[in-house]
C-alpha positions in Angstrom: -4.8 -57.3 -69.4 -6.6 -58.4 -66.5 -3.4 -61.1 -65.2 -1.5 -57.6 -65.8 -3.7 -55.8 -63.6 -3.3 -58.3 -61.0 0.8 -59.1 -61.1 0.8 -55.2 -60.8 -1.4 -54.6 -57.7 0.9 -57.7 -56.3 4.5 -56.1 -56.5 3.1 -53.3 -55.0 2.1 -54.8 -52.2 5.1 -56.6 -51.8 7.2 -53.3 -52.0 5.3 -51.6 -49.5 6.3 -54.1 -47.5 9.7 -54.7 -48.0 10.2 -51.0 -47.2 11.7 -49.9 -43.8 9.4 -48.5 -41.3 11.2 -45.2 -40.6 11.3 -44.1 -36.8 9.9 -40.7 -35.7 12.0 -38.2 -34.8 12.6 -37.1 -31.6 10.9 -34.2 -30.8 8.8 -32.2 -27.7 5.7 -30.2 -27.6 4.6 -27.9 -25.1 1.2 -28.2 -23.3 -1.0 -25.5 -22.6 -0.7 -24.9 -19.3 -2.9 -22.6 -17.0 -1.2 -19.0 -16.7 -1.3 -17.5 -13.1 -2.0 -14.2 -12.5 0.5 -11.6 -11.6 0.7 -8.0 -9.8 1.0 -5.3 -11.4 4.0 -3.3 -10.4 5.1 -6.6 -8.6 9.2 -7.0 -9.8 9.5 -10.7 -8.9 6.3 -13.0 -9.8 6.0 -15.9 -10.7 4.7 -17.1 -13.8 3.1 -20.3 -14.6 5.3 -23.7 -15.8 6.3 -24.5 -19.4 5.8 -28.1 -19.5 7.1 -29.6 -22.4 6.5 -33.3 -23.6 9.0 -35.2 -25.4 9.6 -38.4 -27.4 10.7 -40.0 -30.3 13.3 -43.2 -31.7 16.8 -42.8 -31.7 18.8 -42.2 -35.3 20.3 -45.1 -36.4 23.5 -43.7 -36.1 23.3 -43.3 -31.9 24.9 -45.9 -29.6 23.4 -44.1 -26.0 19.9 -43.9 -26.1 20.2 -40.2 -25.1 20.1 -37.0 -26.3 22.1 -34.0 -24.9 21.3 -30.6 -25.9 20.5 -27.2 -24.5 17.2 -25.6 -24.1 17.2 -22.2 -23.6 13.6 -19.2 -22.7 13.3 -16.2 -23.9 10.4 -13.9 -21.7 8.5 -11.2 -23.0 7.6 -8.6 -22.7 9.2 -9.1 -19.3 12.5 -8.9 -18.1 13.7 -12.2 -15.7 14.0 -11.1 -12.5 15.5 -14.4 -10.3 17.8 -14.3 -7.4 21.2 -15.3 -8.8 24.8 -15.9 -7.5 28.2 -15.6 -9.0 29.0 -18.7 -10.7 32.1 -20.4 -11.6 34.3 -19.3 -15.2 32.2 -21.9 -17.3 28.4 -21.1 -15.6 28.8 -17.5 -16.3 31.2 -16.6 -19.5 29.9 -13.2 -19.4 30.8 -12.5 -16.2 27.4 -11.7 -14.3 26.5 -13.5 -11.6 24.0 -15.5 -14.0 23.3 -18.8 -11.2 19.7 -18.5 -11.2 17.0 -20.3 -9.0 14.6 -21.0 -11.8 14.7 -25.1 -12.6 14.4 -27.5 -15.2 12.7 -30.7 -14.1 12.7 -34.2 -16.1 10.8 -36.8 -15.0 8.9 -39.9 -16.5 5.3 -40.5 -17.5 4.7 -41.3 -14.1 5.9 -37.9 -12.8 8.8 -39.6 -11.7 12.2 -38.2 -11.4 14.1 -39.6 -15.0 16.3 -42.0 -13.8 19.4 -43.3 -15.7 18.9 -45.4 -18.4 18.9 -48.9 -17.7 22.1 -50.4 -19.7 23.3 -47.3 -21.0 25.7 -44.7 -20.2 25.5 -42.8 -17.2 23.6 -39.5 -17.5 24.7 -38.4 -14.6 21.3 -36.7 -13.5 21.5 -36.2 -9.4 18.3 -33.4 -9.6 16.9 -30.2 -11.1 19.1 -28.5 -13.9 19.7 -24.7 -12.8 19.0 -22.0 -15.0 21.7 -19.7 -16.1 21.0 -16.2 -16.4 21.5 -14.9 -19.5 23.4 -11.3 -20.8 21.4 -9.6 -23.4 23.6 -9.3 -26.9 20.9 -8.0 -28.8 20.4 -4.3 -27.5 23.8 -3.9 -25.6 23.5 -6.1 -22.3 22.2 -4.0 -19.5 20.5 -5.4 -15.9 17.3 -4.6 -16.4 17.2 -6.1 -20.4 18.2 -10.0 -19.3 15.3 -11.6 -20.1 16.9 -15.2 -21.4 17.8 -18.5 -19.1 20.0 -21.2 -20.3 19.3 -24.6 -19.1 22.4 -26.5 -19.9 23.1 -30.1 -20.6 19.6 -31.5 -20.2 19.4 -35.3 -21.3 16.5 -36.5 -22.6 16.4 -40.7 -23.6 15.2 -42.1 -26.8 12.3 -44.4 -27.1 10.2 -43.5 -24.7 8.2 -40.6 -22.9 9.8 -37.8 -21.0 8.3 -34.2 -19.3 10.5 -31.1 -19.2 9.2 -28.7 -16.9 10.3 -25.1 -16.6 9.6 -23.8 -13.1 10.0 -20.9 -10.8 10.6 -18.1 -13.4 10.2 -15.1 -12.0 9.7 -11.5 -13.8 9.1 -7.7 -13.3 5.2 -7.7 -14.4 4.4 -5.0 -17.0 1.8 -2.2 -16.6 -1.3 -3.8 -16.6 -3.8 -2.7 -19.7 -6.2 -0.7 -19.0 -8.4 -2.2 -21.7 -10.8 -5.1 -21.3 -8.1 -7.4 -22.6 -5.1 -8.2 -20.0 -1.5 -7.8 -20.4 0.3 -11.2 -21.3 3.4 -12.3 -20.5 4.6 -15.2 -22.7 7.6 -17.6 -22.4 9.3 -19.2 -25.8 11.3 -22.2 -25.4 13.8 -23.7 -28.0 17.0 -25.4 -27.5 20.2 -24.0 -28.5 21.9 -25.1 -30.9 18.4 -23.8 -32.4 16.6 -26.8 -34.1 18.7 -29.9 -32.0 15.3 -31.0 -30.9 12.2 -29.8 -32.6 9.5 -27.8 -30.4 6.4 -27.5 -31.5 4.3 -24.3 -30.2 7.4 -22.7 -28.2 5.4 -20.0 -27.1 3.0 -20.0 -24.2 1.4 -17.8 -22.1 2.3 -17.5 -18.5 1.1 -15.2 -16.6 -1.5 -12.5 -17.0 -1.5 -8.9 -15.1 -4.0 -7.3 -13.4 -4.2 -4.5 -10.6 -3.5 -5.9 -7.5 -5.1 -3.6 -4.5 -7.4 -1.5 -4.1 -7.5 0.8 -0.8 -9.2 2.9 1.4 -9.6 5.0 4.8 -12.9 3.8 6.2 -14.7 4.5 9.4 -13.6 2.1 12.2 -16.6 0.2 12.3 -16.1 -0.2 8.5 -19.6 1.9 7.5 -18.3 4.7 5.8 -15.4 6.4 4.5 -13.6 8.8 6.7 -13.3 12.3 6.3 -12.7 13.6 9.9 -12.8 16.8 10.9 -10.8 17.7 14.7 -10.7 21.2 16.6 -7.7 22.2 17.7 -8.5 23.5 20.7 -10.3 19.8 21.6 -8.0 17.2 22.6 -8.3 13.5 21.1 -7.0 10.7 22.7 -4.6 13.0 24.3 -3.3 9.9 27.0 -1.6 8.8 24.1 -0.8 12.0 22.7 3.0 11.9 24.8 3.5 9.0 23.1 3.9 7.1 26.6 3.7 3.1 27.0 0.2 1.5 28.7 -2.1 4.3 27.6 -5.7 3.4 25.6 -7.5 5.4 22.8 -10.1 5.3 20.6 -9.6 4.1 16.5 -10.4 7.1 14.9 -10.6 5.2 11.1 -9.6 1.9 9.0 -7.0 1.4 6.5 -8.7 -0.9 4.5 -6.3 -3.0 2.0 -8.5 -5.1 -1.0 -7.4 -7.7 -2.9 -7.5 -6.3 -6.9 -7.7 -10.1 -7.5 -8.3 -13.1 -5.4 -5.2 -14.2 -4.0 -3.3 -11.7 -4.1 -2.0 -10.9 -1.1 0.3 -14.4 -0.3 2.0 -15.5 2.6 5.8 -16.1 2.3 5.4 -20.0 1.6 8.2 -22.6 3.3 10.5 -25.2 2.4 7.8 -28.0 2.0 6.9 -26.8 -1.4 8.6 -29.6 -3.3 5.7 -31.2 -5.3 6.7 -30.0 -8.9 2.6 -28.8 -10.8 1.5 -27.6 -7.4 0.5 -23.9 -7.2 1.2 -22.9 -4.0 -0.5 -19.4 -3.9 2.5 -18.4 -1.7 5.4 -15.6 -2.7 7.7 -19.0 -2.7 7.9 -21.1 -5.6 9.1 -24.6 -5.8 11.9 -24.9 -3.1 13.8 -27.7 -4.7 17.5 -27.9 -4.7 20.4 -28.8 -6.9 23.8 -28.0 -8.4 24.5 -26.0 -11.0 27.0 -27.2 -14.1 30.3 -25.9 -12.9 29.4 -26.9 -9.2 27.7 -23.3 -7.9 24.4 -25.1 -5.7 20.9 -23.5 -5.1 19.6 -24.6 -1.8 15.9 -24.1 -1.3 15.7 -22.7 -4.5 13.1 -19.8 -4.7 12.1 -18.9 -1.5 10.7 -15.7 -0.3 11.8 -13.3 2.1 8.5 -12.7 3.6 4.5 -13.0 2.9 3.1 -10.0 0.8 3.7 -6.8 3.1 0.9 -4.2 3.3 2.7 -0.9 3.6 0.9 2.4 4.7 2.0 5.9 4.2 1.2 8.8 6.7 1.7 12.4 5.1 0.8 16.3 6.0 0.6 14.8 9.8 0.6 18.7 12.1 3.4 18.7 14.4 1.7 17.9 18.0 -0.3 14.9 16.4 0.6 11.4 17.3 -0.5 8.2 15.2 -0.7 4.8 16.6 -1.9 1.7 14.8 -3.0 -2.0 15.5 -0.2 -4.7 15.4 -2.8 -6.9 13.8 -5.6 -6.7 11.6 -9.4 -5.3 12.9 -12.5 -6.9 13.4 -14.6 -4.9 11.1 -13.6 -4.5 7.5 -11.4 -7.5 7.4 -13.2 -10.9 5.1 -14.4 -14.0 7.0 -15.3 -17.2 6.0 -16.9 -20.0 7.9 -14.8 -22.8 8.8 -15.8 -25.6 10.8 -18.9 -24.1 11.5 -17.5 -20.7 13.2 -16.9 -17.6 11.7 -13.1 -16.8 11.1 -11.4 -14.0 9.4 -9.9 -15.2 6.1 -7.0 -13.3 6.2 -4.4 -12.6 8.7 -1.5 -10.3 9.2 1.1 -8.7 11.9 2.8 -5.3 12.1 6.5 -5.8 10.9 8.1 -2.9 11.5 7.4 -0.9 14.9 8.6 2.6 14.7 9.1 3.2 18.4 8.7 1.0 21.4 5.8 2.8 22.9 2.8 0.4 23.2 -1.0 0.7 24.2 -4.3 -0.5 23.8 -7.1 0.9 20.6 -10.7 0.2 20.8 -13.5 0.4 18.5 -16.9 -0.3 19.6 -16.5 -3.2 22.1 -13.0 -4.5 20.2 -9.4 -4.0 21.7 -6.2 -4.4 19.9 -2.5 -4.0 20.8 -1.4 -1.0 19.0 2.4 0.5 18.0 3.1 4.4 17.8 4.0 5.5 14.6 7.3 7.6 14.6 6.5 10.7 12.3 9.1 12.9 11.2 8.5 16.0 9.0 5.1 15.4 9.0 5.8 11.6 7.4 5.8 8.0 8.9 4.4 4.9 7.8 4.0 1.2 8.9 4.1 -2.1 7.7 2.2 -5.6 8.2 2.8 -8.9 6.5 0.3 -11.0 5.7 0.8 -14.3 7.6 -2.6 -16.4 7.0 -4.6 -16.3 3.9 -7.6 -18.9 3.6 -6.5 -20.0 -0.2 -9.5 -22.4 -0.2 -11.8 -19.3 -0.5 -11.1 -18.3 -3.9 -14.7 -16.6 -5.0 -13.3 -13.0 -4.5 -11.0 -10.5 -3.1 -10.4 -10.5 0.3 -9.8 -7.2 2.4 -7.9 -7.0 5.4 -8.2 -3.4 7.6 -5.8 -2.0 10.3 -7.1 0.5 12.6 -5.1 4.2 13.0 -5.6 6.5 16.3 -5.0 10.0 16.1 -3.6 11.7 19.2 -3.1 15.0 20.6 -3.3 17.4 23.5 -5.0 20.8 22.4 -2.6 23.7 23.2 -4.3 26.9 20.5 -1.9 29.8 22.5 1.1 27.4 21.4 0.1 26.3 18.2 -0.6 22.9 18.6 -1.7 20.7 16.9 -0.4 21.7 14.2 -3.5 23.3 11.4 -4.1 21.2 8.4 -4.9 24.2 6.3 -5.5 23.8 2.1 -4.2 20.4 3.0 -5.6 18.0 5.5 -3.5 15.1 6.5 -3.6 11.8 4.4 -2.5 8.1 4.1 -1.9 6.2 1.3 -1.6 2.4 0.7 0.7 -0.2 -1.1 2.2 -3.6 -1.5 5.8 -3.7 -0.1 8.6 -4.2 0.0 9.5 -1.3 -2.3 12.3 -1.3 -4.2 13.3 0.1 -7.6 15.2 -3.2 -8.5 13.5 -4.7 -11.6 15.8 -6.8 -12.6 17.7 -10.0 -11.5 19.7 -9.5 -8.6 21.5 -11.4 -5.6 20.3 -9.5 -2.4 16.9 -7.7 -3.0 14.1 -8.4 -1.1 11.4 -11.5 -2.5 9.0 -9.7 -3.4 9.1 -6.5 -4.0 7.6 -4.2 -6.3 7.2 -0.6 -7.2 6.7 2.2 -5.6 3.0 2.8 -6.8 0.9 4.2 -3.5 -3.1 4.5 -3.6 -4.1 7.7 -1.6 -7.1 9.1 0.4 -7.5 12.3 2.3 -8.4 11.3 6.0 -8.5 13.9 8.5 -7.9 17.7 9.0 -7.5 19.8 12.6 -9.1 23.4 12.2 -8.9 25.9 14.1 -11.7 26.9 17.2 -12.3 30.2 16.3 -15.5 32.2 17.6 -16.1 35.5 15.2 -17.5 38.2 17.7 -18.8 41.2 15.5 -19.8 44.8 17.3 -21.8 46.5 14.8 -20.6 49.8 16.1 -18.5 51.6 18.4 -16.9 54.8 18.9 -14.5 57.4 20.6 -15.9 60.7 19.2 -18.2 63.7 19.8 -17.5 62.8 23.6 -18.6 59.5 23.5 -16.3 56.0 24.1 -17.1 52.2 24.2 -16.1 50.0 26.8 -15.1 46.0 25.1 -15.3 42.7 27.0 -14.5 39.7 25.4 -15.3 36.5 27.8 -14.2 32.9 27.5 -16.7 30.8 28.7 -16.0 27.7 28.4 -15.3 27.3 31.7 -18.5 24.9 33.3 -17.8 23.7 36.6 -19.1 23.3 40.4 -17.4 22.2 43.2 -14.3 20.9 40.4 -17.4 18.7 38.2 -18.2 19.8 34.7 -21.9 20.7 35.1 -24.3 21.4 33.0 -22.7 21.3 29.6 -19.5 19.1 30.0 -17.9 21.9 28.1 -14.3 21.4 26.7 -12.0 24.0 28.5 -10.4 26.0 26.1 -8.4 29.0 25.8 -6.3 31.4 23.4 -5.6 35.0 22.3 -8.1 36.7 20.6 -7.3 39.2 17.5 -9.2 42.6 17.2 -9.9 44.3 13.8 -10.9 47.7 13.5 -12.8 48.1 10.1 -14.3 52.2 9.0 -14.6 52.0 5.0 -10.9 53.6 5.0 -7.1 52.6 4.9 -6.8 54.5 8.6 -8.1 52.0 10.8 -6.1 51.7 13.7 -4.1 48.0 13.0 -5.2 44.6 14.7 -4.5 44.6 18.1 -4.0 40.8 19.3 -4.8 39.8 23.5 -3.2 38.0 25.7 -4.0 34.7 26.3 -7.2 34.3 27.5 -8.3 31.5 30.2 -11.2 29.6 30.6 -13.3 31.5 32.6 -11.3 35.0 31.8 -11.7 37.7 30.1 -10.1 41.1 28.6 -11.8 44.1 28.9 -10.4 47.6 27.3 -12.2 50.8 26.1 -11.7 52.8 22.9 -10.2 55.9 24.7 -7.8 53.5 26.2 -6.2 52.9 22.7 -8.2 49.7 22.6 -6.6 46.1 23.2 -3.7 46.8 26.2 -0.2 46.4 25.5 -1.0 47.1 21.6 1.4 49.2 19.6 -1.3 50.9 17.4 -4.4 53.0 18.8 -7.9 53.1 19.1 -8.4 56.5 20.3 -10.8 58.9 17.9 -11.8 55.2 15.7 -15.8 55.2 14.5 -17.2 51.9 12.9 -17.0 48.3 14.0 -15.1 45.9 15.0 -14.4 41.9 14.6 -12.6 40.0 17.8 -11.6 36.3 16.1 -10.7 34.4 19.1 -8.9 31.1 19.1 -11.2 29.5 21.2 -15.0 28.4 21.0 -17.7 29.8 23.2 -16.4 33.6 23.5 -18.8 36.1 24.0 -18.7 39.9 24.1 -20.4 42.8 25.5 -20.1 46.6 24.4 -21.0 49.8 26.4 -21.4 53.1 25.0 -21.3 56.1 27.1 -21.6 59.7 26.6 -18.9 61.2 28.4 -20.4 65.1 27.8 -22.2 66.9 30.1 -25.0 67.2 29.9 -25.0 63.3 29.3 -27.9 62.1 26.7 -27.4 58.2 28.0 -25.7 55.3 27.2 -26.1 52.1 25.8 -24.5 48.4 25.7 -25.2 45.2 23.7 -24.0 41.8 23.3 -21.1 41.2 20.4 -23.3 38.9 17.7 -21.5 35.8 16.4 -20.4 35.3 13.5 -20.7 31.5 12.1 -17.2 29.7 11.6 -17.0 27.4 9.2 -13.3 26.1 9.0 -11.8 29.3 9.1 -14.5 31.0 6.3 -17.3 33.3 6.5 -20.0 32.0 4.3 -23.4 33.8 4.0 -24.9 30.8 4.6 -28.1 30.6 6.7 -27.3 29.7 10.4 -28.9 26.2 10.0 -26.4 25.5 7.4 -23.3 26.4 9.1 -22.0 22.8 9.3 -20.3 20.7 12.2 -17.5 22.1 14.1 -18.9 25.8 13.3 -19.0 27.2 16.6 -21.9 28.5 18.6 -24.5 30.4 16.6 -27.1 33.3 18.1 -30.4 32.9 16.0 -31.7 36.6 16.1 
């Protein structure tokens, strides 16, 4: 039993032996590779490579050492968004222009290029394979649902090692979650016929979305927000309110652009970027080039445009207001780094697009910049910078990068300018640019671009000067009248120099309102125009205001001037026109607080800035 035992174990042995080896199938398996992280709203971002590794022994049967197949990605949930050309009958079946700048790359274990096997046939590889675009038969093919690319013909050699990369995929990001989890986009591969070579884990993720900017309107030195409150009937800047070359102003506040996530705001990248792995952090991918299947070629495939553009919107601007901004970025509220032991701004960018040729100088502080005027029409402009430096080795957080804005304007109240902001005050808004409405792959759109998707803040508003006058009473009965002066006196000079009070001159019509507990009162009776150092006078008996088409003349009670100036002041007589006469009397008009056009009964201490003069009695 025990010889038994033994012969046994022997043949076994023996036929384990004499058994082929059998060769392992050829197959590739993607790596995890290290998703970047897109914009959302961006419509042409990059995701991260799909590297694929790939090996295995040829079937018995196979004479070439090679294997030929196609290998095909599906993206999702995201459409593909590439530049792509016509191609040729046999590149695009389908007849869209499906000649895409995304790349396949082969190369060795040495990140070499795969060259043609050694004593085989010729594979005939001269570069990257191009990526066809593909329609979308699922759903009924429509632009904006393509979300497949075809890499045809790519040959892969038996017997030893290759890498298949999949690179410079772009897509139009989706909405970013607003959850504590991100939004994914993923990328399957598989090769087509489905199942010529096994892939194990096809899908990957390749990109993750987040909010890319934040933004707002801060003071020029960067301290505080800005909310800015003007007086009509107070200049600002007014040497560049005409809009005229050479003049200088002050910065009145900061558009501040911030980085939702570091890096990104990108520079527009160059033709250099050929080193296939390498994340650029630019809005170019990998600028490779090569030839497509039926002879369509991609010359510096995927490059950009232009660097990220920061785009600010101007709205509710009054007529009479000019804006100017900096060509470049500011001083204060833009991110520095130290670099060689000085301290450098980390991010850099240049005005793009001018709206008129008028130039001039802005200055905050002890700073000076160039600045453009912003052509404003309908109350609407905006400008544009590109970013043009970003200091990518300075990754901890999101940089911000500020612009400074100058508001301008010659006060004019008796013609109405500027313009009142009223209910609602001028504003800017911010975004990334170009915008387009484009999400889908297309031969002439801008790279970038991304949606229209503007983040707003109320800046500034222009009230009017206004001083209340009130005369508690006055009348033109039982023989009695009152005499009414109303005075501008803003007026402060000697010898042509402002002195004491530097006063702003101002002037403006003043409106008279006649109020007796009834329906009767005579109407309001609006001024002339009343000068800096001038004044109207008029009496009750008169009919009140001169050149009025409604009377005064028998009106008892009190009245209100609103004049569209500051520092009016008023004086009313009261004289017994009887005889016997019993006397008569005058006093000065009391003021009535302004506060932006309101009447609060608000203790005079509380009145607020821009409120006018106030008598404390």
């Amino acid at each position: 039993m025990a010889d038994f035992r033994k012969w046994f174990l022997a043949l076994a042995v023996l036929a384990l032996v004499a058994l082929p080896v059998s060769a392992a199938p050829f197959s590739c398996v993607t790596n995890p590779g290290a998703p970047l992280l897109i914009r959302d709203g961006g419509l042409t971002e990059l995701v991260g490579d799909v590297v694929l590794q790939c090996q295995g022994e040829a079937p018995a049967a196979n004479t070439t050492g090679v294997i030929t197949t196609n290998m095909q990605i599906f993206m999702t949930p995201a459409q593909v968004t590439n530049r792509v050309k016509t191609g040729v009958a046999n590149e695009c079946p389908t007849g869209i222009k499906c000649v895409t700048d995304a790349l396949l790359l082969i190369t060795d274990v040495n990140n070499n290029p795969y060259p043609q096997p050694v004593g085989q046939i010729t594979v005939g590889y001269t570069g990257p394979i191009i990526g066809l675009l593909q329609s979308n038969l699922t759903t009924g093919d429509a632009a904006n649902t393509r979300n497949s690319i075809l890499f045809p013909n790519v040959t892969l050699p038996y017997g030893t090692t290759t890498f298949v990369r999949i690179t410079n995929v772009r897509v139009a990001a989706p909405a970013a979650s607003n959850t504590f989890l991100p939004t994914q986009v993923f990328e399957y591969v598989t090769t087509n016929p489905f199942g010529a070579v096994p892939i194990t884990n096809p899908q990957q993720t390749v990109a993750n979305v987040q909010v890319p900017l934040q933004f707002a309107a801060r003071l020029c030195d960067d301290s505080g927000s800005a909310s800015l409150s003007y007086a009509q009937c107070i200049s600002k800047n007014s040497d560049l309110s005409s809009g005229a070359s050479g003049k200088s102003g002050t910065i009145e506040f900061n558009a501040k652009f911030t980085e939702g996530f570091a890096l990104a705001f990108k520079v527009r990248g160059d033709t250099s970027q050929i080193n296939p792995g390498t994340v650029y952090n630019t809005e170019t991918g990998l600028t490779l080039s090569g030839t497509a299947i039926g002879g369509t070629t991609i010359t510096n495939a995927s490059y950009a445009d232009s660097g990220t553009r920061l785009l600010l919107n101007f709205k509710n601007v009054p007529a009479g207001v000019a804006i100017w901004v900096t060509d470049t970025q500011t001083i204060a509220g833009t991110s520095t780094a130290v670099f060689g032991g000085t301290l450098q701004q980390t991010i850099k960018a240049g005005l793009v697009d001018p709206t008129s040729t008028s130039t001039g100088t802005g200055t905050c502080g002890g700073n000076s910049y160039p600045i453009h005027q912003v052509t404003i029409t309908g109350g609407a402009g905006s400008a544009t910078w590109e970013v043009t430096f970003v200091a990518n080795t300075v990754t901890s957080a999101q940089k911000s990068i500020s612009f400074g804005v100058v508001v301008a304007y010659t006060a004019n109240p008796s013609a109405g300018l500027p313009g009142l902001t009223g209910s609602v005050a001028g504003g800017v808004s911010g975004e990334l640019a170009p915008i387009s409405t484009v999400d889908y792959a297309d031969s002439s759109s801008k790279i970038p671009r991304f949606r229209d998707n503007p983040l707003g803040a109320t800046v500034f508003s222009i009230n009017p000067c206004v001083s209340n006058l009130l005369y508690p009473f006055v009348t033109n009965k039982a023989g009695f009248d009152t005499g009414i002066a109303i005075v501008n006196t803003s007026l402060d000079n000697y010898g042509g120099t402002k002195k004491p009070f530097n006063t702003n001159y101002q002037h403006g019509a003043c409106t008279v309102y006649y109020f007796d507990g009834t329906t009767s009162a005579p109407a309001p009776q609006p001024t002339a125009d009343i000068p800096a150092g001038g004044m109207v006078t008029f009496t009750l008996q008169s009919g009140g205001v001169p050149g009025s088409t409604s009377s005064a003349q028998g009106f008892q009670g009190y009245i209100i001037a609103t004049c569209a100036f500051q520092y009016a002041h008023g004086f009313a007589f009261i004289s017994d026109r009887n005889t016997p006469s019993i006397g008569s009397q005058g006093y000065l008009a009391l003021i009535i607080p302004d506060r932006g056009g309101s009447r609060p009964a608000d203790p005079f201490t509380t009145a607020g800035a821009l409120s006018g003069e106030q008598l404390i009695q």
